[in-house]
Backbone as CSV, one residue per row, in Angstrom:
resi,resn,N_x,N_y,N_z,CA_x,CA_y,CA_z,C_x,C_y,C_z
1,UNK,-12.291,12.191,1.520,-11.233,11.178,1.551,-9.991,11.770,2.197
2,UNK,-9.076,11.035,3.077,-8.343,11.533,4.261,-6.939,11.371,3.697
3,UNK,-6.201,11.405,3.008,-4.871,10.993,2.878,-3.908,10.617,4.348
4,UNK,-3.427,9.686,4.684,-2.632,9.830,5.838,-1.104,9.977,5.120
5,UNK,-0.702,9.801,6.105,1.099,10.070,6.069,1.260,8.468,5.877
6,UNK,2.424,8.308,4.645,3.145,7.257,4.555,4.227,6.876,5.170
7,UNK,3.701,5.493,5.672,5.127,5.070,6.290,5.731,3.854,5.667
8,UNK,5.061,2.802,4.649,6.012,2.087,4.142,5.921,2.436,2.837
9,UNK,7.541,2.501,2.450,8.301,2.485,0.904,9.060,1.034,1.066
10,UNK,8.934,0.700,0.093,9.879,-0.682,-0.355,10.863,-0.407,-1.780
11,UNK,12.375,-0.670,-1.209,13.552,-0.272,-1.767,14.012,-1.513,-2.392
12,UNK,14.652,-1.080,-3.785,15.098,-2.153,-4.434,15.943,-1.956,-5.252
13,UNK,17.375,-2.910,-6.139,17.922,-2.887,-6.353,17.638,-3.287,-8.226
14,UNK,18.215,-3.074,-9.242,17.653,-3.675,-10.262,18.236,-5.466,-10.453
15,UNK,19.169,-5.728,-9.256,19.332,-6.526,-9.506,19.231,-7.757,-7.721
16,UNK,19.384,-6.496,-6.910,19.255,-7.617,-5.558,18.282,-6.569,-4.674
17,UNK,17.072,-6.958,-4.209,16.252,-6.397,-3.499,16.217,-6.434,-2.259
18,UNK,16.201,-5.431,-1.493,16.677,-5.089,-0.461,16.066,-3.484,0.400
19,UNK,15.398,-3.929,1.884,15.419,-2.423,2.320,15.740,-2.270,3.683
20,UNK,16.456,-1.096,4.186,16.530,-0.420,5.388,15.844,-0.731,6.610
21,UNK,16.230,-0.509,7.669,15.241,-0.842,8.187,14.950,0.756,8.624
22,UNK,13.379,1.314,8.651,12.742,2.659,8.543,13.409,3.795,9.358
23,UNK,13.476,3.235,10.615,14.406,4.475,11.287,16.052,4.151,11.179
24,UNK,16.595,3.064,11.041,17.702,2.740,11.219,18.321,2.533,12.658
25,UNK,19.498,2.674,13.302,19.946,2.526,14.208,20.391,4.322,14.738
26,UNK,18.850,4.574,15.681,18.803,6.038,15.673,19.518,6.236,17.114
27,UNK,19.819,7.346,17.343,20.576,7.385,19.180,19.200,7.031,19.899
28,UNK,19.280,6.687,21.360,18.018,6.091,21.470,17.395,7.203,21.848
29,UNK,17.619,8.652,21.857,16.987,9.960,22.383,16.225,10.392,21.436
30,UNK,15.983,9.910,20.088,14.804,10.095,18.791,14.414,9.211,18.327
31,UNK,14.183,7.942,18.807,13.573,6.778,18.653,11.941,7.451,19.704
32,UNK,11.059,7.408,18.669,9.574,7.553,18.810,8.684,6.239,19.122
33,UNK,8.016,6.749,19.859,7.256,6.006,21.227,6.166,4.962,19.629
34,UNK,5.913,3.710,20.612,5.134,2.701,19.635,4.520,2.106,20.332
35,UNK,2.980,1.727,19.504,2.535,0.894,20.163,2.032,-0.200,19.138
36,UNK,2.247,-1.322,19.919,2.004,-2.950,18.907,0.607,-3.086,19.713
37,UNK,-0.246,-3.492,18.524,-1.233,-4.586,18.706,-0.986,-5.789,18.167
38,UNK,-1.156,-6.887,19.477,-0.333,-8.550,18.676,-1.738,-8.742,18.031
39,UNK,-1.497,-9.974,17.836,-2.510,-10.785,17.479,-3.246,-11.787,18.249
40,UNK,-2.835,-11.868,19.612,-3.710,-12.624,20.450,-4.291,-11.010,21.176
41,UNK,-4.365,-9.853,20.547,-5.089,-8.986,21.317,-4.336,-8.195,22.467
42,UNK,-3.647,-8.229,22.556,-2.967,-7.931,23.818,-1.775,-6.880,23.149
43,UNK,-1.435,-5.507,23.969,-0.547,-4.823,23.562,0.350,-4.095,24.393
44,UNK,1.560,-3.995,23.441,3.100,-3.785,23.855,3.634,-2.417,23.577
45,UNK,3.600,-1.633,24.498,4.335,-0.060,24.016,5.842,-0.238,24.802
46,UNK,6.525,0.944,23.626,7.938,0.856,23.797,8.117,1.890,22.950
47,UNK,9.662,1.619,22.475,10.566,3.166,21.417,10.589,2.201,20.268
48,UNK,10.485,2.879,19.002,10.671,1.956,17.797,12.159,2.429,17.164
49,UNK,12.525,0.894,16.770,13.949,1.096,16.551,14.023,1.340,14.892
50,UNK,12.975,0.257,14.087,12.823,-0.158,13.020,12.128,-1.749,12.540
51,UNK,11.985,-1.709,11.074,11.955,-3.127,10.651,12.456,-3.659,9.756
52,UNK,12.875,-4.901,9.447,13.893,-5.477,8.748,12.782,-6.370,7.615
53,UNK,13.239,-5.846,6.286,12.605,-6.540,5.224,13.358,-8.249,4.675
54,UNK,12.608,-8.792,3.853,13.275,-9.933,3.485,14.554,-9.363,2.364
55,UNK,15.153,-10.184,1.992,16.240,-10.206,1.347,16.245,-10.677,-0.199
56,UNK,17.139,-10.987,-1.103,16.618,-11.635,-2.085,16.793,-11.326,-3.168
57,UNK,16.731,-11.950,-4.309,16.691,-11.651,-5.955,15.231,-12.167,-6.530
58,UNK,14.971,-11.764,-7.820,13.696,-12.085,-7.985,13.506,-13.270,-8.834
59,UNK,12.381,-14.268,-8.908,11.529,-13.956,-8.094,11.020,-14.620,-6.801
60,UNK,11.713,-14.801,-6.077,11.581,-15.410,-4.753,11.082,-14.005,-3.939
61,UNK,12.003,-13.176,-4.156,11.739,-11.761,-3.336,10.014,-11.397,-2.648
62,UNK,9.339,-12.066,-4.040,7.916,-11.336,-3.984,6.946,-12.202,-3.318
63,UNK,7.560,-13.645,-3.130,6.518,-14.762,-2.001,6.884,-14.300,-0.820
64,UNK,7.117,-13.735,-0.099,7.689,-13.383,0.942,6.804,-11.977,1.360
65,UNK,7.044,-12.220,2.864,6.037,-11.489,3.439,6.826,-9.805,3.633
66,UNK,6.450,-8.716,2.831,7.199,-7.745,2.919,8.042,-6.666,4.182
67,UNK,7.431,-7.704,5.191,8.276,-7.521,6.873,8.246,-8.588,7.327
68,UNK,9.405,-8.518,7.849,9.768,-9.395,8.668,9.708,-9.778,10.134
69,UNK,10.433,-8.508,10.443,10.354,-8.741,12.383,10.090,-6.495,12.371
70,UNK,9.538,-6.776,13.421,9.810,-4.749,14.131,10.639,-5.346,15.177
71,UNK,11.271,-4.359,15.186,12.649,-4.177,16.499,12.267,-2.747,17.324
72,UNK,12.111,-3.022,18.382,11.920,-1.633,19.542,12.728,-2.369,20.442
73,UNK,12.248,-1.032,21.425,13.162,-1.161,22.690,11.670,-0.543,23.504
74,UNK,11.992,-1.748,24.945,11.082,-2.099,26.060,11.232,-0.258,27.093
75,UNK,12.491,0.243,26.707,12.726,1.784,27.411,13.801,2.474,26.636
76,UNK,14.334,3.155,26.028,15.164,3.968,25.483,16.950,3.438,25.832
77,UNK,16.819,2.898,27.336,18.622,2.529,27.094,18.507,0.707,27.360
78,UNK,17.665,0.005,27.040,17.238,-1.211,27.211,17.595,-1.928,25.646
79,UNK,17.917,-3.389,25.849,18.596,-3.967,24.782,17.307,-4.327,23.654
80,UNK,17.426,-4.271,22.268,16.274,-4.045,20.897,16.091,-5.558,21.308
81,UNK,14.273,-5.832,21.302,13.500,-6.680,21.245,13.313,-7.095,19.694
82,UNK,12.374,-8.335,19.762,11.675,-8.327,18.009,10.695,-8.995,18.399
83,UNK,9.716,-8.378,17.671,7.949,-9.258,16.959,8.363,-9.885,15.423
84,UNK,8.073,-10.858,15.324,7.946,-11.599,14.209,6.644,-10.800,13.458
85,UNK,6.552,-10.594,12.206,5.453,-10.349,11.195,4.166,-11.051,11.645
86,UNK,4.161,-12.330,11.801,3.187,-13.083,12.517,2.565,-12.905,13.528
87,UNK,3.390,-11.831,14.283,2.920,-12.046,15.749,2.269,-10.573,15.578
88,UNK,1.954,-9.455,14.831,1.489,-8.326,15.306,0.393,-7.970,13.853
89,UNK,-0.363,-7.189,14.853,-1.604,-7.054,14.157,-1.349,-5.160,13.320
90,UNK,-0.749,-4.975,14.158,-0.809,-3.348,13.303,-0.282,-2.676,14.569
91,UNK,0.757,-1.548,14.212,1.436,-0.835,14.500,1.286,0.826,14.623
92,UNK,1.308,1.466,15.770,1.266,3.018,15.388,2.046,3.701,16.175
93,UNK,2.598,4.839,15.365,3.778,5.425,16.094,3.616,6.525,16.477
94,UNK,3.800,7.280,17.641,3.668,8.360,18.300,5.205,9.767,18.287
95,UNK,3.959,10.866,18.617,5.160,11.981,18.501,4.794,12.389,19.914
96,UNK,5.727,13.421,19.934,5.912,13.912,21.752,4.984,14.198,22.583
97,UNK,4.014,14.555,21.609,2.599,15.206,22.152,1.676,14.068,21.942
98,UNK,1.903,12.792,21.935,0.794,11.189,21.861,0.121,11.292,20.808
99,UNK,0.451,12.485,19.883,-0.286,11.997,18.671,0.535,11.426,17.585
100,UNK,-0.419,10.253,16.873,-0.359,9.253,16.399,0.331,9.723,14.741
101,UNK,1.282,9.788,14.240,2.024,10.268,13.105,2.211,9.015,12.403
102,UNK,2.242,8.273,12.241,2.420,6.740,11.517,1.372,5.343,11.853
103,UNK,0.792,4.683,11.252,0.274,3.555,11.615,0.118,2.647,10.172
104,UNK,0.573,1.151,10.564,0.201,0.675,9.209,-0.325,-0.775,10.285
105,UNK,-1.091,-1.734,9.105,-2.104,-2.629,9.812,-1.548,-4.391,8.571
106,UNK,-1.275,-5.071,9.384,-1.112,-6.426,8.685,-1.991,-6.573,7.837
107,UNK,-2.060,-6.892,6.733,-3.022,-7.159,5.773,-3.169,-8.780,5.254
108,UNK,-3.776,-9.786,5.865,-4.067,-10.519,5.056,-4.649,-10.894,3.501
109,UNK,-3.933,-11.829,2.417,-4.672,-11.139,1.202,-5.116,-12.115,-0.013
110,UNK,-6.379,-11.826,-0.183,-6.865,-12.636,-1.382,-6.139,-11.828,-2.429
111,UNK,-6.120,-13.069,-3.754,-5.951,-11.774,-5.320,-7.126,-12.478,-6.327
112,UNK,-7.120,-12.034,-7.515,-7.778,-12.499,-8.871,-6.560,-13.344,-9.294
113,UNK,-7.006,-14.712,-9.823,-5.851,-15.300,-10.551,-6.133,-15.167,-12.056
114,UNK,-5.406,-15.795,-12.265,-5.331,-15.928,-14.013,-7.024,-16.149,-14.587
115,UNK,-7.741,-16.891,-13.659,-9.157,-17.403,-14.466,-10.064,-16.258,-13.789
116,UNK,-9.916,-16.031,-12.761,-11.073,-14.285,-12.660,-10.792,-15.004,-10.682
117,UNK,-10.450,-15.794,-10.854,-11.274,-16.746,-9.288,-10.676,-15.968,-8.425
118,UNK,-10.803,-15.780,-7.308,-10.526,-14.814,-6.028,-10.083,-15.869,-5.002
119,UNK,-8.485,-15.882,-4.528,-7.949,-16.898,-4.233,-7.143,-16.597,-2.729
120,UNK,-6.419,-17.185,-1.799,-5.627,-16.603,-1.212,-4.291,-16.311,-1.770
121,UNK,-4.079,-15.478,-0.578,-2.666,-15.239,-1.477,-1.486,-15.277,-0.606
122,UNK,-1.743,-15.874,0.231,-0.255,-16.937,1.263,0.937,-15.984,1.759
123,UNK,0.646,-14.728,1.481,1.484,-13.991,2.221,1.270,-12.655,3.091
124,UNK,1.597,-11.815,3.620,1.051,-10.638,4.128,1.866,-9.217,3.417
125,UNK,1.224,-8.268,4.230,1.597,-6.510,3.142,0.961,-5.999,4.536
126,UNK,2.195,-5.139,5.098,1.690,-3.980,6.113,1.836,-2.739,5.617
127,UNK,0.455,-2.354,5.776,0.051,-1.010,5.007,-0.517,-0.345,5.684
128,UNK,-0.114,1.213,5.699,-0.814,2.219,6.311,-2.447,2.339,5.120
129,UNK,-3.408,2.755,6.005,-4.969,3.030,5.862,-4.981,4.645,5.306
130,UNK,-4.926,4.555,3.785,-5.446,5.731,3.773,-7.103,5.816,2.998
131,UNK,-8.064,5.227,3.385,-9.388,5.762,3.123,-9.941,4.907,4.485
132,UNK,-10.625,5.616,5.394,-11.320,4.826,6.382,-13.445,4.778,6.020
133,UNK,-13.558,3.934,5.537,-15.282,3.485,5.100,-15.682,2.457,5.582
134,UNK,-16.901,2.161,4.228,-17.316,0.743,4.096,-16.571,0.067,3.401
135,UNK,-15.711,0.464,2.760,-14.778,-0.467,2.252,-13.311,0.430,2.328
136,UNK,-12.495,-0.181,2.557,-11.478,0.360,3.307,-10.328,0.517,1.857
137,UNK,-9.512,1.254,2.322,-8.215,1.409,1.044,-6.973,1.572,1.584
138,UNK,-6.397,0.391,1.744,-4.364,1.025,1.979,-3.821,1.289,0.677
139,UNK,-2.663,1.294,1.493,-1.627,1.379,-0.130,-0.125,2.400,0.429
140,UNK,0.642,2.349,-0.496,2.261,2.769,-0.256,2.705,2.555,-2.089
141,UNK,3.810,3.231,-2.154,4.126,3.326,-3.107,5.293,2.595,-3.488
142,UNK,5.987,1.809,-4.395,6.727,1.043,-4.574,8.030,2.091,-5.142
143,UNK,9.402,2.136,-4.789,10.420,3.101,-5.483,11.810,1.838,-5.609
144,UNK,12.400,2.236,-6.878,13.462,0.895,-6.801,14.502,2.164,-6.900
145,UNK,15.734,1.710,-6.040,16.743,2.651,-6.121,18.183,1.480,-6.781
146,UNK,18.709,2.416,-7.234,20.264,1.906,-8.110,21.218,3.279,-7.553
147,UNK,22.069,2.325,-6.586,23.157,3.633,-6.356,22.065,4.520,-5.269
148,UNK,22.831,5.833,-5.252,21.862,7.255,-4.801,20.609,7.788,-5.558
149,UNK,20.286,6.797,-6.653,19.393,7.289,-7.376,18.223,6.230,-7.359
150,UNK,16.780,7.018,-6.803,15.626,6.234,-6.410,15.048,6.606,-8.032
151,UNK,13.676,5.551,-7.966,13.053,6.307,-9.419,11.369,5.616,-8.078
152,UNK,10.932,6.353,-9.167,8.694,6.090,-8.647,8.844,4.884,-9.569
153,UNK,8.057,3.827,-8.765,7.477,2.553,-9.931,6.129,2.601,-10.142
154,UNK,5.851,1.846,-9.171,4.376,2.436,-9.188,3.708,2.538,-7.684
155,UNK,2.264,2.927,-7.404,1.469,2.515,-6.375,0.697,1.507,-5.826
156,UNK,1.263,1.109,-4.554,0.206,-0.381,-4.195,-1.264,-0.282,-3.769
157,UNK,-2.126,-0.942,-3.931,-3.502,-0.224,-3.309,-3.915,-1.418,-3.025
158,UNK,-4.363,-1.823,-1.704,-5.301,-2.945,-1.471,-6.908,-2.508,-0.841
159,UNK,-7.430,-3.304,-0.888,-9.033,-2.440,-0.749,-9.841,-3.820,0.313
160,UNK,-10.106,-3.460,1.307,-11.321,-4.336,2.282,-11.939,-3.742,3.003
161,UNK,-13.032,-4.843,2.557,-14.413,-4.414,3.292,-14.069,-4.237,4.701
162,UNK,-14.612,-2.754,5.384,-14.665,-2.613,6.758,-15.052,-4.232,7.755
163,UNK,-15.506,-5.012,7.143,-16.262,-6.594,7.904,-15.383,-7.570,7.595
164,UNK,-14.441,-7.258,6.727,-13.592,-8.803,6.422,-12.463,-8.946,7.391
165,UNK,-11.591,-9.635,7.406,-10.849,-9.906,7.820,-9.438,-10.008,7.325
166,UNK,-9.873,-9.672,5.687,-8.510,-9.926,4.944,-8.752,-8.671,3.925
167,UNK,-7.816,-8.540,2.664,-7.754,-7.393,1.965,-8.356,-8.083,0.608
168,UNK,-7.912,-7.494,-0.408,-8.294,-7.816,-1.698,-7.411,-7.253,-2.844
169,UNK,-6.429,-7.719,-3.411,-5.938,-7.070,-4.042,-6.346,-6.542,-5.722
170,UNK,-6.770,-5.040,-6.118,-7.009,-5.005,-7.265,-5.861,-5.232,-8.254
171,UNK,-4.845,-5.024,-7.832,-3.867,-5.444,-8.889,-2.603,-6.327,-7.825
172,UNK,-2.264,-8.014,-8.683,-1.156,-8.529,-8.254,0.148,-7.854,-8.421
173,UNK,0.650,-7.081,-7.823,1.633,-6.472,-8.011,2.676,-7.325,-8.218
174,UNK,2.713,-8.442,-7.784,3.968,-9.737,-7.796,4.003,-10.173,-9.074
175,UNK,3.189,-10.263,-9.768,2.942,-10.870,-11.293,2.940,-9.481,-12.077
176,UNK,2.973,-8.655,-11.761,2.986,-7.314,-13.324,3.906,-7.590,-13.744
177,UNK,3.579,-7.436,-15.226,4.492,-7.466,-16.163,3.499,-6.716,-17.412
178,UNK,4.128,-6.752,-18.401,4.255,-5.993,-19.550,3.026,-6.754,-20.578
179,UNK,3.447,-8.413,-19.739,1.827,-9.183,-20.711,0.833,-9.429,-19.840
180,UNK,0.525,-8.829,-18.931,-0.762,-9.195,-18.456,-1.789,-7.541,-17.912
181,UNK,-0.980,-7.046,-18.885,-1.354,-5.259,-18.947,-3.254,-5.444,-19.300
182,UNK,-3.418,-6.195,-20.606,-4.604,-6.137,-20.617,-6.110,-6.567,-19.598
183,UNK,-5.095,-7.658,-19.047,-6.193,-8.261,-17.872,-5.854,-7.330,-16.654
184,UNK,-5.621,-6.612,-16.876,-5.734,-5.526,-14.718,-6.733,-4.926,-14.648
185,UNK,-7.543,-4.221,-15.692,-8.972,-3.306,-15.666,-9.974,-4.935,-15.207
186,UNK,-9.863,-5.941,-16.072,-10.985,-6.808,-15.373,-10.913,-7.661,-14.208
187,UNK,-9.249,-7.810,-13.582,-8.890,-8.251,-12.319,-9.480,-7.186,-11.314
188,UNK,-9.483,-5.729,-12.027,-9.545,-5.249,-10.675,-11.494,-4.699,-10.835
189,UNK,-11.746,-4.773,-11.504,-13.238,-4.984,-11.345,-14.123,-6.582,-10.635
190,UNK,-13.270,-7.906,-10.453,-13.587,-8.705,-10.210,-12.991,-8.582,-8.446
191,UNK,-12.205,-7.578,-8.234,-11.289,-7.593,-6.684,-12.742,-6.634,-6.232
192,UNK,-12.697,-5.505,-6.771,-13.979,-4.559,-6.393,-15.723,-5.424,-5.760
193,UNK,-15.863,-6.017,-6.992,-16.990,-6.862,-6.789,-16.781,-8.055,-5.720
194,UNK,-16.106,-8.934,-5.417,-15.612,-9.505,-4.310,-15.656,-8.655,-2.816
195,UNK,-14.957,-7.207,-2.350,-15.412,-6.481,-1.942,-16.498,-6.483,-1.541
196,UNK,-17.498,-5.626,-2.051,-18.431,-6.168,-2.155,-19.778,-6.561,-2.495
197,UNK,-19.270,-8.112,-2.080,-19.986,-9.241,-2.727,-21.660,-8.915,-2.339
198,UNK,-21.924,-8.344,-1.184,-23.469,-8.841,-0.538,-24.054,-7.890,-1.114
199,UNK,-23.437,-6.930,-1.990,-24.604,-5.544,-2.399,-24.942,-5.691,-3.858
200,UNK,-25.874,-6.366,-4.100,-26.565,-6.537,-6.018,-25.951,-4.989,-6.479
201,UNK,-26.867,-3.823,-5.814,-26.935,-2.908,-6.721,-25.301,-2.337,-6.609
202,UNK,-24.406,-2.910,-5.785,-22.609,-2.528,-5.868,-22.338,-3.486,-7.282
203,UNK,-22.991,-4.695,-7.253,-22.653,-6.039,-8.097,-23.317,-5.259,-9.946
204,UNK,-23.611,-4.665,-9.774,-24.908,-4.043,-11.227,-23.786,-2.599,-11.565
205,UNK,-23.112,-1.751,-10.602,-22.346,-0.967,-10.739,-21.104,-1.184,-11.349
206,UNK,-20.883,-2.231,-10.956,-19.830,-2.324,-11.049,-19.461,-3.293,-12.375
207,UNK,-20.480,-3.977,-13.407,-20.437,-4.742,-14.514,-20.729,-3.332,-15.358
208,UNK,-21.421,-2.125,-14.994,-21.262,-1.635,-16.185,-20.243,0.196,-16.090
209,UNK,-19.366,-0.383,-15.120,-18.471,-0.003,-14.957,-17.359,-0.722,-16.052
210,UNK,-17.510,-1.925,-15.638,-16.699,-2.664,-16.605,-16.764,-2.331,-18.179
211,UNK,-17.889,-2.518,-18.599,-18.492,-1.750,-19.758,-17.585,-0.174,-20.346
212,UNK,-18.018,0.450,-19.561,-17.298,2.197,-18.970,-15.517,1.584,-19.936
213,UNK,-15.498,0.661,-18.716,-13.757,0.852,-18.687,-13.366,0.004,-20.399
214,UNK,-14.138,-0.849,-20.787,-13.793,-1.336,-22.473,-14.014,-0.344,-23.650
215,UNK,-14.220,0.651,-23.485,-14.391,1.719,-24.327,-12.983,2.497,-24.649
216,UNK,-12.713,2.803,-25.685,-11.769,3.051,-26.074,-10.938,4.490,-26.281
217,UNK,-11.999,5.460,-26.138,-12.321,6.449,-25.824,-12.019,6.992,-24.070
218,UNK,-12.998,6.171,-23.488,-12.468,6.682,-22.061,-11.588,6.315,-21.539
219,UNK,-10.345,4.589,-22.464,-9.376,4.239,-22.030,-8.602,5.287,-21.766
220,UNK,-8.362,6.244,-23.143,-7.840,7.496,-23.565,-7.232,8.196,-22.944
221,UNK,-9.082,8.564,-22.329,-8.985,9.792,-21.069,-7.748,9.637,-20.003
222,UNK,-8.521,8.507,-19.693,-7.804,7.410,-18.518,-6.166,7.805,-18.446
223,UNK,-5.550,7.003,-19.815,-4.170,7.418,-20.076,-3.961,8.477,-19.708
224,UNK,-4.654,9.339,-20.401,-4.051,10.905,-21.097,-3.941,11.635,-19.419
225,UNK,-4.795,11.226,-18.290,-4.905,11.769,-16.978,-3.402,11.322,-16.303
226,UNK,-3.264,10.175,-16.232,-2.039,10.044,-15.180,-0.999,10.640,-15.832
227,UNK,-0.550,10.506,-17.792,0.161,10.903,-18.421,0.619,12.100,-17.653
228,UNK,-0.383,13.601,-17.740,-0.589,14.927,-16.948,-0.395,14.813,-15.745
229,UNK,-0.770,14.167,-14.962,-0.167,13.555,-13.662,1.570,14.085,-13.667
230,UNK,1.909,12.810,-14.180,3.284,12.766,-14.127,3.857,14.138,-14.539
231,UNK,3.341,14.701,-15.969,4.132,15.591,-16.188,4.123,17.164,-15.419
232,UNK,2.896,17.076,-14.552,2.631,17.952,-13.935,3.895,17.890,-12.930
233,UNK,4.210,16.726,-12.172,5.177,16.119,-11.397,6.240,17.253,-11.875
234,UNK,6.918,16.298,-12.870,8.670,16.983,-13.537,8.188,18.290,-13.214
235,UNK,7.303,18.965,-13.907,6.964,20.054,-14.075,7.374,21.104,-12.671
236,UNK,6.819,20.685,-11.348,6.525,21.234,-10.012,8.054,20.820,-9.419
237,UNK,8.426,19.769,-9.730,9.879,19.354,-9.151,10.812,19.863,-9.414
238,UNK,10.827,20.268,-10.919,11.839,21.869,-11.795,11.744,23.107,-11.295
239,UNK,10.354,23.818,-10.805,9.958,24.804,-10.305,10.549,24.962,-9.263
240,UNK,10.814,23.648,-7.878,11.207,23.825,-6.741,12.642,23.407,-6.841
241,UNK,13.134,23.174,-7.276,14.376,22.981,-7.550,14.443,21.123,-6.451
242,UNK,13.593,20.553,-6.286,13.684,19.524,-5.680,14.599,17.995,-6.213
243,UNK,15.625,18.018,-7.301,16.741,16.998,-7.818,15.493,16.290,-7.971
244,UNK,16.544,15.023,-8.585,15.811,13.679,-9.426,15.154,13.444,-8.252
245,UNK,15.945,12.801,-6.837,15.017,12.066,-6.258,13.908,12.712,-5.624
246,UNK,13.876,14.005,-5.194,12.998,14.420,-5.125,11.547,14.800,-5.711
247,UNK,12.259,14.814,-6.770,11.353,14.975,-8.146,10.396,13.444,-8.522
248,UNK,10.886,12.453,-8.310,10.226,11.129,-7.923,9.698,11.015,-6.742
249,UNK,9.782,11.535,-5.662,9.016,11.414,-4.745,7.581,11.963,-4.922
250,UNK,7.673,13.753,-5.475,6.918,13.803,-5.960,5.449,13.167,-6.643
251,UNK,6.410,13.001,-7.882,5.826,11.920,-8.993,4.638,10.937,-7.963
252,UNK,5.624,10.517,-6.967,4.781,9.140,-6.545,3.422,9.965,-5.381
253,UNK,3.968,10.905,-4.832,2.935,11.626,-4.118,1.600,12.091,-5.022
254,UNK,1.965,12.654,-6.548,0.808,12.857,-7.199,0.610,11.673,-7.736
255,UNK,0.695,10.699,-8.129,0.143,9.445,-8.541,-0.493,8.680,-7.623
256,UNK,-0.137,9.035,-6.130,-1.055,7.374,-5.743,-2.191,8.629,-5.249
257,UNK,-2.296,10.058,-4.969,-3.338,11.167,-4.433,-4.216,10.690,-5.986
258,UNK,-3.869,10.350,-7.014,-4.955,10.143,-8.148,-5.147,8.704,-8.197
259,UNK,-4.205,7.805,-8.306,-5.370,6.863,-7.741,-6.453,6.437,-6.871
260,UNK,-5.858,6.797,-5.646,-6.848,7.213,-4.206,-7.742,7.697,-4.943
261,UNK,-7.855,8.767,-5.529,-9.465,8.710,-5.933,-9.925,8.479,-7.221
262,UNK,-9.269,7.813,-8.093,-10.067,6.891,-8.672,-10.585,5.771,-8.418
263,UNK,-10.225,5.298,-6.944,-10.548,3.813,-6.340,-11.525,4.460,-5.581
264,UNK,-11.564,5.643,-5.173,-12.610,5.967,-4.092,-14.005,6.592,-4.290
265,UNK,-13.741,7.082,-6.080,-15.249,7.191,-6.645,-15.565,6.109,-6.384
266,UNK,-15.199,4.703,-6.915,-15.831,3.470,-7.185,-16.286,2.925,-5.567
267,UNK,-15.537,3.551,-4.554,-16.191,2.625,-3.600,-16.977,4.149,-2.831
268,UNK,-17.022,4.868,-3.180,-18.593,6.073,-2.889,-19.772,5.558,-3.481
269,UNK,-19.347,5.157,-4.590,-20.639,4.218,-5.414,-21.380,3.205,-4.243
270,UNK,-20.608,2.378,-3.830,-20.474,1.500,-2.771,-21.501,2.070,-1.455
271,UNK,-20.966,3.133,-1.008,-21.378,3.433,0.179,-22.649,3.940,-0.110
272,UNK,-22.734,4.520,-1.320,-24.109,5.243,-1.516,-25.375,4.457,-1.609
273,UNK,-24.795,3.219,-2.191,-26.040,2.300,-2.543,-25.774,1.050,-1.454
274,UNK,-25.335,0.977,-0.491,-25.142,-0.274,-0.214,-25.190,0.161,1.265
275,UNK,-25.939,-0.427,2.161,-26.274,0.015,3.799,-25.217,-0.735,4.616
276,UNK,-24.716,-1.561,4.158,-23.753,-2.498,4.713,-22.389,-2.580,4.211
């Protein structure tokens, strides 16, 4: 399993949500080379300036498509263009030597609703690819900042089949809350199985997986792992003398490297038994 380099964080306020746009307004002599794939297929290289998120209080914030427009420039002293969210298929950004240091990919996205049903979900999430398979895995990490001070929230993970066309979300991140804690182990066993759908013996894995995960005992484990996670975090962030926010960056670097593979046993399962 490949970890790539992250390129979207989403910044927020505890009370008005809001983010940067990634490079900002850089001199145009370190603005790094880009290339757009639209969506009628056809592609646009240039310098990337940045992108501009929606705006907002909650919860409107979270229907909304988490980019808005990318802004480049057509040559380095040439006036900033924009792609609408709509109009581009996935993005990758280059360093001096043409290799590729950033890429994230539009994600169209089903979720689990309230009754198990696998639904659309009317908005988009551009996410860098970090597992490339038969079933694919993005994800980025969510950080809300107050003032100069960021904190880790949590990690986003969406998961699609190398053949679909859209993603799948194991957990609605727009709806977490504090009461629907108990239904995320069987949302995200019903996002998995959706995934996929065409493999019985993925479909047989994955019910007594479910099984696995109602036990009370290996809930435990479960806990007691990210718990160590984290504290391993503080722990390594004290050692290096890396401050709070650093020390949350951290945090979020060892938390989503352990989810990544707790999502990626389950879809090795996948690849092992399933030819398609």
């Amino acid at each position: 399993m490949k970890l790539r380099i992250l390129l979207l964080f989403m910044c927020m306020t505890s009370t008005k949500f809001f983010c940067q746009q990634y490079y900002g307004k850089n001199e145009a002599k370190n603005l790094p080379k880009v290339e757009f794939l639209l969506a009628d297929g056809s592609k646009v290289n240039g310098f990337f300036v940045g992108y501009t998120y929606p705006n907002g209080t909650y919860p409107g914030f979270f229907d909304k498509d988490d980019i808005y427009n990318f802004v480049y420039k057509k040559t380095k002293s040439s006036e900033d263009e924009k792609f609408g969210a709509n109009e581009v298929k996935s993005v990758k950004i280059f360093d001096d030597y043409d290799d590729v240091t950033n890429a994230i990919e539009r994600l169209d996205m089903k979720y689990v609703d309230k009754n198990g049903e696998v639904t659309d979900k009317k908005k988009r999430s551009f996410q860098p690819l970090l597992y490339d398979g038969k079933i694919q895995i993005f994800g980025s990490n969510l950080k809300v900042c107050s003032g100069a001070a960021c904190n880790y929230v949590y990690s986003k993970f969406y998961i699609k089949n190398a053949k679909d066309d859209f993603a799948v979300m194991p957990v609605d991140y727009d709806k977490l809350s504090l009461f629907n804690v108990g239904s995320l182990y069987d949302k995200m066993i019903e996002a998995f199985k959706y995934a996929g759908r065409n493999c019985p013996e993925f479909q047989k894995y994955m019910d007594s997986f479910k099984a696995k995960l109602e036990d009370k005992e290996f809930k435990k484990e479960i806990t007691a792992k990210f718990k160590g996670i984290r504290k391993k975090a503080y722990e390594d962030g004290k050692k290096s003398n890396l401050g709070y926010n650093g020390t949350q960056d951290l945090i979020g670097e060892y938390m989503l490297q352990a989810y990544l593979e707790f999502y990626g046993g389950i879809i090795r399962e996948y690849e092992k038994n399933c030819p398609y």
